[in-house]
KOLVEXNU-262208 format. One line per 5 residues: their letters; for each residue x, y, z of C-alpha. Coordinates in steps of 0.2 Angstrom, whole numbers, plus 2048, in hexadecimal, padded with zeros to 3 digits. Last residue first. Layout:
A	X Y Z | ...
//
This chain:
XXXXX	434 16A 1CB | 42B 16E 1D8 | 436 16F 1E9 | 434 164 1F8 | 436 168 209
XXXXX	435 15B 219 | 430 15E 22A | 42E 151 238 | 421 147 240 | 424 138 24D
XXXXX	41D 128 253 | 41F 11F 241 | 423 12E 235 | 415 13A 234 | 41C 146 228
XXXXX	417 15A 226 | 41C 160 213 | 421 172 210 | 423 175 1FD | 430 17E 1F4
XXXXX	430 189 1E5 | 43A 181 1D8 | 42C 184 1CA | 41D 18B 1CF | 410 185 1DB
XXXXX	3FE 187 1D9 | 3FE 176 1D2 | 406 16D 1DE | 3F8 173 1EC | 3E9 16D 1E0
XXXXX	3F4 15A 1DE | 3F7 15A 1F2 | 3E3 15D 1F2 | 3E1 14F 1E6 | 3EC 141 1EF
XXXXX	3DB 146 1FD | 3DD 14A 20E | 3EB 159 210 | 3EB 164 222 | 3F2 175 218
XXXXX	405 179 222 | 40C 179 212 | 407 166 20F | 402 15D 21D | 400 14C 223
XXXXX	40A 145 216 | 40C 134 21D | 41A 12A 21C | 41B 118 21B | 425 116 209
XXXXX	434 122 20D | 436 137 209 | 448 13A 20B | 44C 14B 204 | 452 143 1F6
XXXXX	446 134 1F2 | 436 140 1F2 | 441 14B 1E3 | 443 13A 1DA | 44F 130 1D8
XXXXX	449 11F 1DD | 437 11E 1DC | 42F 121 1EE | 41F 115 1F0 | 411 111 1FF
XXXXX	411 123 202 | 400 127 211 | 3F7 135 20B | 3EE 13E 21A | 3DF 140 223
XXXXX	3DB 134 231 | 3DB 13E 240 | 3E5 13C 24E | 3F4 131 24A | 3F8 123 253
XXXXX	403 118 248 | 3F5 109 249 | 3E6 112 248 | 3EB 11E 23B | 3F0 10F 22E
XXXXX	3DE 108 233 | 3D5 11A 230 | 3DE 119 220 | 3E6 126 218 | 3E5 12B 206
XXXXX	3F0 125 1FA | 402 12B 1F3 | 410 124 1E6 | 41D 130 1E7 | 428 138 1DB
XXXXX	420 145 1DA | 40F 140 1D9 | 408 12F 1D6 | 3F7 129 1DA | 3F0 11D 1E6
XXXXX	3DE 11A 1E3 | 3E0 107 1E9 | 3F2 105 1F2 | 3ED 0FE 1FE | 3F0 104 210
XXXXX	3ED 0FC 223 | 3FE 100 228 | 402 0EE 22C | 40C 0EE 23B | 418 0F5 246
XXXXX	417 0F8 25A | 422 106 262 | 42B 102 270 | 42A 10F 27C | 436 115 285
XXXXX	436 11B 296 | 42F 12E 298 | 43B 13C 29B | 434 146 2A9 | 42A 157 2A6
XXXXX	430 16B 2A5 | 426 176 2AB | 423 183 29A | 421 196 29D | 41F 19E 28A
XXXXX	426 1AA 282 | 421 1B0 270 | 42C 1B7 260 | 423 1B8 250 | 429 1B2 241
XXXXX	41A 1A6 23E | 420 1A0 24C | 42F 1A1 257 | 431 19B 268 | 438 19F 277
XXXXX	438 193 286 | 439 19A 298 | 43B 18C 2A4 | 431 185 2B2 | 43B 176 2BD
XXXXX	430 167 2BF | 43A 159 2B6 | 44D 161 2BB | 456 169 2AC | 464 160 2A3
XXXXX	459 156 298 | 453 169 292 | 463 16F 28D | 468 15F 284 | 45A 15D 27B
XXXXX	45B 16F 275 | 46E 16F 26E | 467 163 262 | 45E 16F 255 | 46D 17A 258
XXXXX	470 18C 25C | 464 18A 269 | 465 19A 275 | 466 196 287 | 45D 1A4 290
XXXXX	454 194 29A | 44E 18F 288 | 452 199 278 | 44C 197 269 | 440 18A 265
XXXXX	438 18A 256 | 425 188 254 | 41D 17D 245 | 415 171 250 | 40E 17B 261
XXXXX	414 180 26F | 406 185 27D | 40E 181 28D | 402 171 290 | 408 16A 27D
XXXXX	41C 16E 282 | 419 166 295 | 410 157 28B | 3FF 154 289 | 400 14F 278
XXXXX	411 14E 272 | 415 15B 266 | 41D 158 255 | 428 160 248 | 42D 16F 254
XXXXX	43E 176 24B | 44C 17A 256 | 455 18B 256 | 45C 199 24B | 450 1A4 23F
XXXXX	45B 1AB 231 | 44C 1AB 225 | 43E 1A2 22A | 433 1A1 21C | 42C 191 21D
XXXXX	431 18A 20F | 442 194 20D | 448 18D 21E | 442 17D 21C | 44E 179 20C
XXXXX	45B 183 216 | 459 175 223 | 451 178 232 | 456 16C 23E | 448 160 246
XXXXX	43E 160 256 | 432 154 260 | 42B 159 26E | 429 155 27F | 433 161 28B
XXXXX	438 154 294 | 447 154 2A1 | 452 148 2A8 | 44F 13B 2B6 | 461 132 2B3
XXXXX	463 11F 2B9 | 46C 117 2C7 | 467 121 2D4 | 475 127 2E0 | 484 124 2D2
XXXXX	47A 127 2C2 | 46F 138 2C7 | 481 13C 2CC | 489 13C 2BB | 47C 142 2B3
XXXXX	483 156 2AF | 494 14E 2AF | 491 142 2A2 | 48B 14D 295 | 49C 15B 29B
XXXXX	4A5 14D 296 | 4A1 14E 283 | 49B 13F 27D | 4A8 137 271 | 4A6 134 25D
XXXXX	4B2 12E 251 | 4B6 130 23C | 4C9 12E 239 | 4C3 121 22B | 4B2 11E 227
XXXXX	4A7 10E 221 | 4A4 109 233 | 49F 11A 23B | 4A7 11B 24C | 49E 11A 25E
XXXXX	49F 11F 270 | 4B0 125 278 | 4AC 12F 287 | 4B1 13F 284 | 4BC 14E 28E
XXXXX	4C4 144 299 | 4D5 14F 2A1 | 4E8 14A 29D | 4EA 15C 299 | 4EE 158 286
XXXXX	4DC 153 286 | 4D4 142 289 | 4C8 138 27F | 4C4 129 28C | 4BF 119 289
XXXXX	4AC 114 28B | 4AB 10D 27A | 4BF 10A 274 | 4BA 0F6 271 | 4B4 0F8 25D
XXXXX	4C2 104 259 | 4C4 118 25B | 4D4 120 251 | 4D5 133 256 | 4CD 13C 249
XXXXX	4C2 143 256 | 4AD 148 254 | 4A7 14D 264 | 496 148 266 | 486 153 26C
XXXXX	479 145 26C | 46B 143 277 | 460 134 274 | 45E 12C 262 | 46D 125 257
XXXXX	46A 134 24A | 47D 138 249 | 47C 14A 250 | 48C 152 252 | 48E 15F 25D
XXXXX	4A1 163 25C | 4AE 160 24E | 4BE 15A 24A | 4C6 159 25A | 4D9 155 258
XXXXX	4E2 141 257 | 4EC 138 261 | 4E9 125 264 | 4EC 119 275 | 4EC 106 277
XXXXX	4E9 0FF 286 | 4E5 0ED 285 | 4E3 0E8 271 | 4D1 0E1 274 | 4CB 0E7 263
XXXXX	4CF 0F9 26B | 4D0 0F8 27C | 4D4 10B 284 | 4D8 11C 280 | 4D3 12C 272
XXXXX	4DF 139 274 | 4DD 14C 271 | 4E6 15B 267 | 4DB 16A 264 | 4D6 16A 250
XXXXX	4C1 170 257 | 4C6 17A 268 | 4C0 170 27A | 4BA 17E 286 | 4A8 173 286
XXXXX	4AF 163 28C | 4B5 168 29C | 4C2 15B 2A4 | 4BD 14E 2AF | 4CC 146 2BB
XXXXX	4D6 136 2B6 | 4D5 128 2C3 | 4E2 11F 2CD | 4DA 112 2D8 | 4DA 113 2EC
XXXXX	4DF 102 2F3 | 4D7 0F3 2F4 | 4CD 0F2 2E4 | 4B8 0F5 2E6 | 4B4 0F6 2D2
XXXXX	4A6 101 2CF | 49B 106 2BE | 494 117 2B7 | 48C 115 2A5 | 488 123 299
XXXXX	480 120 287 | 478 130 289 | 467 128 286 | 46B 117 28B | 46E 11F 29C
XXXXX	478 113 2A8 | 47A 10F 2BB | 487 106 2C8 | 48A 0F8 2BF | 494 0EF 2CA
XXXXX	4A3 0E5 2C5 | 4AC 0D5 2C7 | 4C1 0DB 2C7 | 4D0 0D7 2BF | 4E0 0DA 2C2
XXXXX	4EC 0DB 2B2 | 4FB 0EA 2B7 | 4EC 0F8 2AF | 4DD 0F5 2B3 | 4D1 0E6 2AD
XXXXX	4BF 0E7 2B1 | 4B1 0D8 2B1 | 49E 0DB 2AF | 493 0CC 2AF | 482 0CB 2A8
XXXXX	483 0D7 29E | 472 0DF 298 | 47B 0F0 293 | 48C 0F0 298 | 497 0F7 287
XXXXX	486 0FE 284 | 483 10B 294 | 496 111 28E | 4A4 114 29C | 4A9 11D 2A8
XXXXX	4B0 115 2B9 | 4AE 117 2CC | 4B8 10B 2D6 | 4BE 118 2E7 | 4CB 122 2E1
XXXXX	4BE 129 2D3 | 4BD 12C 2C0 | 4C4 11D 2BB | 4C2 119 2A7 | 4B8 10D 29E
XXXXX	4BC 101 28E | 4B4 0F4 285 | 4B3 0E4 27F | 4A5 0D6 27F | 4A0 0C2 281
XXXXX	48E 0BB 27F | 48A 0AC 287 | 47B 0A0 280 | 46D 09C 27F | 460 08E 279
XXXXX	46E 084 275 | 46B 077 266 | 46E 064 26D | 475 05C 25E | 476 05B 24D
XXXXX	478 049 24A | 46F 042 25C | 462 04F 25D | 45D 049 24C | 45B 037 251
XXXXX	454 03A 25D | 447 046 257 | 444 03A 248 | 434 034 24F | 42A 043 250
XXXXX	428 049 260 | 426 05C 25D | 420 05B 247 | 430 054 23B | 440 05B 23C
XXXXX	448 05B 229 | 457 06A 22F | 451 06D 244 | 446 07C 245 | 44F 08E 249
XXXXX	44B 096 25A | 457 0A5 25F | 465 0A1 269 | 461 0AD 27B | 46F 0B6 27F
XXXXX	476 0B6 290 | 484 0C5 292 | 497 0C4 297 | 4A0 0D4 298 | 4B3 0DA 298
XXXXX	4B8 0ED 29A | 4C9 0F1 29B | 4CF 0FF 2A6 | 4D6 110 29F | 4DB 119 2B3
XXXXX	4EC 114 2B2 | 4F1 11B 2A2 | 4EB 12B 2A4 | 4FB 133 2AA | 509 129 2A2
XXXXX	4FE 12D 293 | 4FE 141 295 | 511 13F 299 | 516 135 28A | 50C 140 27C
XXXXX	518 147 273 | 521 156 269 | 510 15C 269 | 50E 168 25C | 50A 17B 260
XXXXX	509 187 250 | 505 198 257 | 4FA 1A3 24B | 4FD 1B4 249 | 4F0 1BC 23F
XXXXX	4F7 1C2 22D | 4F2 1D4 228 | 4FD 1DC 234 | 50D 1D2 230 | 50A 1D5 21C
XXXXX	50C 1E8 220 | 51C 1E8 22C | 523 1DD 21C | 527 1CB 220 | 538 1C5 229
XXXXX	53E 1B5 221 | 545 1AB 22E | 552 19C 225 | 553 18A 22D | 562 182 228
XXXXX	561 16F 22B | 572 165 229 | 571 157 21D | 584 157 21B | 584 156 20A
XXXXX	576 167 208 | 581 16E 219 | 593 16D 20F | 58B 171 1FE | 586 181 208
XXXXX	596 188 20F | 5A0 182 1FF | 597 18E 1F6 | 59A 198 204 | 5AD 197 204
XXXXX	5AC 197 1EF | 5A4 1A9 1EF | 5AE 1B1 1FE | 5BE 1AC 1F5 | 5B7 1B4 1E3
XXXXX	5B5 1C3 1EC | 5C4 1C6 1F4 | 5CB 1C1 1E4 | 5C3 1CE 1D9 | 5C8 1DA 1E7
XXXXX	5D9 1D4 1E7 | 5D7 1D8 1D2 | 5D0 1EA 1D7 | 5E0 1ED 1E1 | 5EC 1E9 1D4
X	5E3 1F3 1C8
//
């Protein structure tokens, strides 16, 4: 018995000292971290995933930092003409007296912006945005320490948005070197750096949220999408990664968004980089055509099943694409043995092939594979395109879907440049409606409705009827200077 009761109080002993153990670390505030070992099974059924946090981001800073430089321009802007308050006819007697209370109004004026740009050379050669210096008058950089120096604009794209400028400094400049854009990981680490709102050198940590966004701004567009804070005055800075490498050019945010910015990807600016430095501009290539994502919508109207590619909406007469043999309704594939994945992967691959070079572009249509030889034309400058009054009324217009439709006019045809005058022109879209939601707008014209030409409101109505409930309908838009493909379902 004895020797059970020291047992009891062995125990008893044992008990308190730990007890004591772990108040002592919970008061203390002391962090005990406990390893739980899981099952030989569970372990083979998880993937190990390595969680790597930055501890900081001193030394990829202390690294870039001298290469950020801000970017200050000055641009002449014409005031626009407004009549003086009560003015009377040009040399009405009351000028004087007008001109002396309100003044002399300016007939321009200067304009003053913010941006950023990074050095990319020894000798001057920054990065930046074609808008932070487009139409400037005077361009004036600011590196890091406060010097300030006039700068040349050495060439921009407003495509790419991609400008080069130069600085000539004394000495050698540091400059932070190109990294590759397309080995960046959506959630890696990245920072965005430069001028935000004019706050001098300001940098932001984020990841990568996503890759190949389109935001429908026109020109080429692949953008990276960052959480890394971008401000009005970051454009032309650079997104760097934890290598201290440019992997972005810092280009644009959504205004009503939090946490949402866009860069170029580097590898963009490196493909045109010296079209910019010997040339001052970019002759890319033209394939001529215009294209449009499929959308599942699109997909089961035209039957396309899994298909992968760009879809042809229109095709520019007498372009490399018209010469070749593609036609509206094709879908490009693969070019070069480059498959599109993307409906905006294929401007990219072709503005990066020399005008004059012959590719292999296969299509898809009407399910069937073909491959065509197609040379490959230069960009064309751009056109503005003229507005006007379309040339409609809205005598026999009839209502259908949501849509309030009449016939084409040969005047509304002459205008937009469209072939043939067959058509229904929409002059109304009621809020709500099917029309509405996939984006029909007043101005349209139905050119074609499943791939029938239509000419009359009571053809579209024939086509409706045959049509059952919920099952969709293929709908060819002329919009402006440009044709696309919508689908509608029958409700």
């Amino acid at each position: 018995m004895p020797g059970k009761k020291m047992t009891y109080i062995l125990w008893g002993s044992g008990l308190l000292i730990v007890g004591a153990f772990v108040g002592l670390v919970l008061s203390s505030g002391l962090k005990v971290e406990l390893t739980l070992h899981p099952s030989k099974a569970d372990a083979e059924s998880q993937p190990s995933v390595p969680v790597i946090t930055p501890t900081s981001f001193v030394g990829v800073v202390k690294q870039v930092y001298p290469a950020v430089v801000n970017i200050n321009t000055t641009t002449t802007v014409k005031a626009p003409s407004y009549p003086m308050p009560f003015s009377g006819p040009s040399g009405s007697p009351f000028d004087d007296f007008f001109e002396r209370f309100f003044g002399q109004m300016p007939k321009e004026f200067k304009q003053r912006s913010l941006g950023s740009g990074v050095v990319i050379s020894g000798d001057g050669f920054i990065l930046t945005n074609s808008h932070v210096v487009e139409k400037a008058d005077q361009v004036r950089v600011s590196i890091l320490g406060g010097q300030t120096f006039n700068a040349e604009v050495v060439g921009k794209d407003k495509s790419t948005d991609v400008a080069l400028i130069r600085i000539k400094a004394d000495k050698a400049l540091p400059y932070a070197a190109l990294g590759d854009s397309d080995k960046l990981e959506v959630g890696e680490w990245v920072l965005a750096m430069g001028n935000p709102v004019g706050l001098d050198h300001t940098v932001t940590a984020g990841i990568i949220s996503a890759k190949g966004r389109s935001l429908g701004l026109g020109g080429l567009e692949d953008f990276l999408q960052t959480d890394a804070s971008i401000n009005p005055g970051n454009s032309g800075g650079p997104l760097v990664n934890l290598q201290g490498q440019v992997v972005g050019v810092n280009t644009a945010i959504l205004a009503n968004a939090q946490g949402i910015g866009f860069a170029i990807p580097v590898n963009i600016v490196r493909t045109f980089l010296p079209q910019l430095k010997t040339k001052g501009r970019i002759d890319r290539g033209w394939l001529g055509v215009s294209i449009q994502e499929i959308t599942p919508e699109i997909r089961d109207a035209m039957g396309l099943g899994q298909a992968q590619g760009a879809l042809v909406a229109d095709v520019i007469k007498g372009g490399p694409a018209d010469r070749a043999g593609i036609q509206r309704g094709d879908i490009v594939a693969e070019l070069n043995g480059k498959p599109i994945d993307r409906y905006s992967k294929l401007p990219l691959i072709v503005s990066s092939v020399p005008p004059g070079s012959v590719v292999r572009v296969k299509i898809l249509r009407n399910g069937k594979p073909y491959s065509l030889q197609v040379k490959i034309g230069t960009f064309p400058d751009e056109d503005e395109t003229a507005s006007g009054d379309d040339g409609a009324t809205k005598e026999r217009s009839t209502s259908v879907m949501g849509m309030t439709l009449a016939p084409l006019t040969s005047e509304f045809a002459r205008r937009h440049g469209i072939e043939a005058d067959k058509g229904l022109i929409v002059l109304e879209v009621n809020p709500g409606s099917e029309a509405d939601f996939i984006g029909i707008a007043p101005g349209d014209v139905i050119l074609e409705v499943d791939k029938r030409p239509l000419s009359t409101v009571e053809s579209l109505e024939s086509i409706l009827k045959s049509k059952r409930s919920g099952e969709s309908i293929l709908l060819l838009i002329k919009r402006q200077d440009s044709t696309l493909y919508l689908s509608l379902r029958k409700r």
